[in-house]
C-alpha positions as a LaTeX table, in Angstrom:
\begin{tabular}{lrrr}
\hline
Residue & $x$ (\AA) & $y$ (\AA) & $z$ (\AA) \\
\hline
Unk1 & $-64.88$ & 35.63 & $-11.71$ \\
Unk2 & $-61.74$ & 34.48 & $-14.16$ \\
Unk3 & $-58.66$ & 35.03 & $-12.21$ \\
Unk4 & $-55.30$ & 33.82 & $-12.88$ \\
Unk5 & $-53.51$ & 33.14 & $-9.09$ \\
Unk6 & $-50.01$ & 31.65 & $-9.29$ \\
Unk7 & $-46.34$ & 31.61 & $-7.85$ \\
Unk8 & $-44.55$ & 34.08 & $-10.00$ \\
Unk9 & $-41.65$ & 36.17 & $-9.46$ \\
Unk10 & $-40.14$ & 38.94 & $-11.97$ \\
Unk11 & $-38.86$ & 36.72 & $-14.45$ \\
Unk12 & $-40.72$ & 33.58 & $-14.61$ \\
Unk13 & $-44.41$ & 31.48 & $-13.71$ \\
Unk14 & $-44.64$ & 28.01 & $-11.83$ \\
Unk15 & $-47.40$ & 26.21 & $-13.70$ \\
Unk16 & $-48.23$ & 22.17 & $-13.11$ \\
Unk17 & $-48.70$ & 19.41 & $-14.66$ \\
Unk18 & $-48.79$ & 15.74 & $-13.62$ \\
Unk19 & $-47.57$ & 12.54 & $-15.81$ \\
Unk20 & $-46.30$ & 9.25 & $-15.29$ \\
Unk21 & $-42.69$ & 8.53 & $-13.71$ \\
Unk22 & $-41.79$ & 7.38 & $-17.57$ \\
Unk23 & $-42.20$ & 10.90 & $-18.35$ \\
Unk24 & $-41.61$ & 12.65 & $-15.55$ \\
Unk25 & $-38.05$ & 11.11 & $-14.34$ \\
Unk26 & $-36.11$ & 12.32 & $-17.71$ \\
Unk27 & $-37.40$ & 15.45 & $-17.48$ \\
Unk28 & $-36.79$ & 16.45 & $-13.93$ \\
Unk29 & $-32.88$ & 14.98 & $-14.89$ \\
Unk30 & $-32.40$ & 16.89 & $-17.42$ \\
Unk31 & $-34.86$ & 19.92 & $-16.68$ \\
Unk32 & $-36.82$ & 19.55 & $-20.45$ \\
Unk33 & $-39.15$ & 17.77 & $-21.53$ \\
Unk34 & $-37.88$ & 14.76 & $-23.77$ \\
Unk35 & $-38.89$ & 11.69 & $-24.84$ \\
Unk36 & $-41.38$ & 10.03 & $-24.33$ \\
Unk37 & $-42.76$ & 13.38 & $-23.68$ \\
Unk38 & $-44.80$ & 13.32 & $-27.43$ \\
Unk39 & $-44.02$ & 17.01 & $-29.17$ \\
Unk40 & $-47.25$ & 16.15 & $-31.17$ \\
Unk41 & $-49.59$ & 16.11 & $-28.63$ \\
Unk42 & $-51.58$ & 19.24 & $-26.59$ \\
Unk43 & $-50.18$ & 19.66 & $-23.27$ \\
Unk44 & $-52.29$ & 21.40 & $-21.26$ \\
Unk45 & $-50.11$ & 23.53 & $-17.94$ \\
Unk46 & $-51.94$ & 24.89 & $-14.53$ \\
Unk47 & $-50.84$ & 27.49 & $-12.77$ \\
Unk48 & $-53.10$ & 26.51 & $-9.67$ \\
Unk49 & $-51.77$ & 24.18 & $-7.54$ \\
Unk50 & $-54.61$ & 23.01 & $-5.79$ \\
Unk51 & $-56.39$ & 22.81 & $-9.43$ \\
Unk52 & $-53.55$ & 20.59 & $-10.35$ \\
Unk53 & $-54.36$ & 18.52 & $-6.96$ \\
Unk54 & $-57.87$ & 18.16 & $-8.28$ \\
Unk55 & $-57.23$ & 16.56 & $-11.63$ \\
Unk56 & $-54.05$ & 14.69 & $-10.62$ \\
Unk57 & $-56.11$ & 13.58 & $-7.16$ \\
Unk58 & $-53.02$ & 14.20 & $-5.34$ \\
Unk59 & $-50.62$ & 12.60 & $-7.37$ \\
Unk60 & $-52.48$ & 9.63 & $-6.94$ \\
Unk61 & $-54.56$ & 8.53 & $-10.79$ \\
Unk62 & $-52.54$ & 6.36 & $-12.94$ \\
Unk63 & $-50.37$ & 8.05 & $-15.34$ \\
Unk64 & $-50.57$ & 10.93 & $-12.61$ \\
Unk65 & $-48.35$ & 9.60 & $-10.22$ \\
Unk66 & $-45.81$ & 12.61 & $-10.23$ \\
Unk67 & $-46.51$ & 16.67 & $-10.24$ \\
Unk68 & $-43.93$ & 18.52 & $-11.63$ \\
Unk69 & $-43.58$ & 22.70 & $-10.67$ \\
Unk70 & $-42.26$ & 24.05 & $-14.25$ \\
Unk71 & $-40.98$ & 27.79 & $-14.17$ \\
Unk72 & $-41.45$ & 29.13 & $-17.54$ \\
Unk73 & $-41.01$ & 32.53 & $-18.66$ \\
Unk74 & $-43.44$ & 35.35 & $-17.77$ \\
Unk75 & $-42.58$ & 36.15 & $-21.30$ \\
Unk76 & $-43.56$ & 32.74 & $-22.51$ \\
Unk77 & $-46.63$ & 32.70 & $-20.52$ \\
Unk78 & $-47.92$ & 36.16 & $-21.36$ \\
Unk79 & $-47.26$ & 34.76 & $-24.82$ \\
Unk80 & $-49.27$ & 31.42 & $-24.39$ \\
Unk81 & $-51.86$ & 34.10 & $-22.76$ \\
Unk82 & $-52.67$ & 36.59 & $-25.41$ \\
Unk83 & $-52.71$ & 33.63 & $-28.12$ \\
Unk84 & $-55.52$ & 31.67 & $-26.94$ \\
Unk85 & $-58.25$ & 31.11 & $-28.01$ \\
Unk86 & $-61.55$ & 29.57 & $-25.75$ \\
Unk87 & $-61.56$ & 25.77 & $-25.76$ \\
Unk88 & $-65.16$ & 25.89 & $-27.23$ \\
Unk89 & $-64.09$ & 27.47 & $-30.23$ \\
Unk90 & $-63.95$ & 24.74 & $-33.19$ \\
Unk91 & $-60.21$ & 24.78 & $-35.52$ \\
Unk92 & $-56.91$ & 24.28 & $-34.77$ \\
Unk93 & $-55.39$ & 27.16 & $-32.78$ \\
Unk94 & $-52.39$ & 26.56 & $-31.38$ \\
Unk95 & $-53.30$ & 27.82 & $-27.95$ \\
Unk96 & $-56.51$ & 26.56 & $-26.00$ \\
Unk97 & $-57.54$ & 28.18 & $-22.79$ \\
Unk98 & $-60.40$ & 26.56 & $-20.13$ \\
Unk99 & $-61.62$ & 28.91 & $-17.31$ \\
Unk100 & $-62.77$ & 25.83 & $-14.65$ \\
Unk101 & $-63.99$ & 26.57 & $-11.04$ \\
Unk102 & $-60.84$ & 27.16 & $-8.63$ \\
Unk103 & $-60.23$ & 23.83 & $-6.26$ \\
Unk104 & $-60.25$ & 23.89 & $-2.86$ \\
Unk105 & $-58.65$ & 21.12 & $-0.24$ \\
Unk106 & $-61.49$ & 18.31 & $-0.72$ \\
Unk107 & $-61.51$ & 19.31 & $-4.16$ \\
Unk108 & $-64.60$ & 21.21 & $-3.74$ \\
Unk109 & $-65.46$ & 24.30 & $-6.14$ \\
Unk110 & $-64.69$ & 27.59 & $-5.35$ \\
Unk111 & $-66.64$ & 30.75 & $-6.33$ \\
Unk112 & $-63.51$ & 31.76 & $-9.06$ \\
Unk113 & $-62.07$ & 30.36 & $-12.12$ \\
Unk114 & $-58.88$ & 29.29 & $-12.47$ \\
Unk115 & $-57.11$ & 29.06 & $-16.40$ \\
Unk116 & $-55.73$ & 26.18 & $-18.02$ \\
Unk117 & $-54.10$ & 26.91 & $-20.89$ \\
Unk118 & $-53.27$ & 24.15 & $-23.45$ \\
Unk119 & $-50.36$ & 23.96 & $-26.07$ \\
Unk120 & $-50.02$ & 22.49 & $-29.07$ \\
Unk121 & $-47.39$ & 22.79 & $-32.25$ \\
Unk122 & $-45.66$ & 26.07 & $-31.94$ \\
Unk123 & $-46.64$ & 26.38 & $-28.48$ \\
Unk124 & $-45.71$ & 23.31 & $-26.78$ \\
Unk125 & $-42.08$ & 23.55 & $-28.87$ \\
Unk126 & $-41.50$ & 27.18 & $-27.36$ \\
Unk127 & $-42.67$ & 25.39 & $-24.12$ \\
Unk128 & $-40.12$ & 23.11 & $-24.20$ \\
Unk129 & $-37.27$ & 24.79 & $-25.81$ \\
Unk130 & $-37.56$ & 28.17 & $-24.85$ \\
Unk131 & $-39.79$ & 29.14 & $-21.78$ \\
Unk132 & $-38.93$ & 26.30 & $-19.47$ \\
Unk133 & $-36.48$ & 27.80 & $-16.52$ \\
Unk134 & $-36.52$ & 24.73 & $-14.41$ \\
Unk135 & $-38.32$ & 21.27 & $-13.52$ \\
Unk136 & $-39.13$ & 20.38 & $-10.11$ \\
Unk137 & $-40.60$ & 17.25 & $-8.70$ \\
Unk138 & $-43.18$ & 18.37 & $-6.23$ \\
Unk139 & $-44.93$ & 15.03 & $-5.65$ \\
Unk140 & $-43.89$ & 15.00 & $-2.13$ \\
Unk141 & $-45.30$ & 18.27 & $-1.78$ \\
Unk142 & $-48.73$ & 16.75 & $-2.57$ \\
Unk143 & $-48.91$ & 13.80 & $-0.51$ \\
Unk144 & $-48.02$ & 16.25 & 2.57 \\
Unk145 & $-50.35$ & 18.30 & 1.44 \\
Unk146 & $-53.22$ & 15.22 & 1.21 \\
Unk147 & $-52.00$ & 13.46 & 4.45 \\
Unk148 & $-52.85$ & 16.68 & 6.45 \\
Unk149 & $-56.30$ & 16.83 & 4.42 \\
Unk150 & $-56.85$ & 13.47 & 5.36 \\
Unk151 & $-56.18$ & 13.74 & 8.98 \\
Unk152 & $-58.43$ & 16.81 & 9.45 \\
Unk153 & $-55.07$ & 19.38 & 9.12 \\
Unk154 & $-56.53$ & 21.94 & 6.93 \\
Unk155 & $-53.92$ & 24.44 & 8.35 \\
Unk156 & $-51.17$ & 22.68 & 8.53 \\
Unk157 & $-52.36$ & 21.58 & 4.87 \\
Unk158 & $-52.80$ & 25.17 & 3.92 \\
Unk159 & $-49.72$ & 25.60 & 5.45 \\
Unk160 & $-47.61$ & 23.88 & 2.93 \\
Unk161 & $-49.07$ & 25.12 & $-0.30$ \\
Unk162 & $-47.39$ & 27.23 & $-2.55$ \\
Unk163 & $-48.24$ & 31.04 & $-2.47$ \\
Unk164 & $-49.94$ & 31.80 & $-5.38$ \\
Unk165 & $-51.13$ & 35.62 & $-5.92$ \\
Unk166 & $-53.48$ & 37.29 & $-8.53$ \\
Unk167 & $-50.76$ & 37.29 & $-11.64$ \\
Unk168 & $-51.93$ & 40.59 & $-13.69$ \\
Unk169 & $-50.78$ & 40.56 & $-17.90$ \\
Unk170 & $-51.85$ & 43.09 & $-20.24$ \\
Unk171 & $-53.14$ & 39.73 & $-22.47$ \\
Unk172 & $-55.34$ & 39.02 & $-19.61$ \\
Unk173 & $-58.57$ & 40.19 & $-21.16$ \\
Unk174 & $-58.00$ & 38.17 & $-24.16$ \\
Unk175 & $-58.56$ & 35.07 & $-22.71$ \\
\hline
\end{tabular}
């Protein structure tokens, strides 16, 4: 089952994505992305947290080392949404989504999909300069969240993740 779960409120959409302090430090100051954020390349955002915990490995891979919460739009991400097109589609679209098994606390698979959606020319340029609300580091976050994994704290790990609900667009279906 595809199912888009996130943190969203009337206006705007958390979604995640982890880079390197190079990266991340500038934009958390100045809540955008700048350089050496590269405009040119596909950036790919998560709206799963624990997803995010799975590829980043808990803020812990090199060039990885910080997870950043970016609110965007609703608008912007309904956008991003209803302009994909399925990563195993060949050409150049501009928006690329993956449907990849949901994540659980040992990183295990669940029995749901969770999206990824990937941007690239137009996209990642509205990303930046018009759908970004705020920035937030939320690497502690993660390594609170992985030291109560660690010690055998699955509540108090559940605890401290974000609430993420179904998230329901009329693009949905398109994805």
């Amino acid at each position: 089952m595809r199912e888009i779960r996130a943190d969203y409120d009337d206006q705007s959409i958390v979604v995640y994505q982890a880079y390197s302090p190079v990266i991340a430090d500038p934009a958390v100051a100045v809540q955008r992305f700048v350089p050496p954020f590269k405009m040119e390349r596909m950036t790919w955002i998560k709206p799963s947290f624990l997803w995010m915990m799975y590829r980043c490995g808990y803020a812990r891979k090199e060039g990885q080392e910080r997870v950043l919460a970016v609110r965007i739009t609703r608008e912007g991400f309904d956008w991003a949404v209803a302009n994909a097109v399925e990563s195993t589609i060949g050409g150049k679209p501009q928006v690329r989504v993956q449907w990849d098994p949901e994540r659980g606390l040992h990183h295990e698979a669940l029995p749901h999909r969770s999206i990824q959606i990937g941007l690239t020319r137009e996209a990642v340029e509205r990303y930046v300069h018009e759908w970004t609300v705020s920035i937030t580091d939320v690497t502690p976050l993660a390594r609170q969240v992985h030291e109560k994994v660690l010690a055998h704290d699955l509540d108090g790990a559940r605890a401290l993740l974000p609430v993420e609900r179904p998230y329901a667009t009329t693009t949905t279906q398109n994805a």
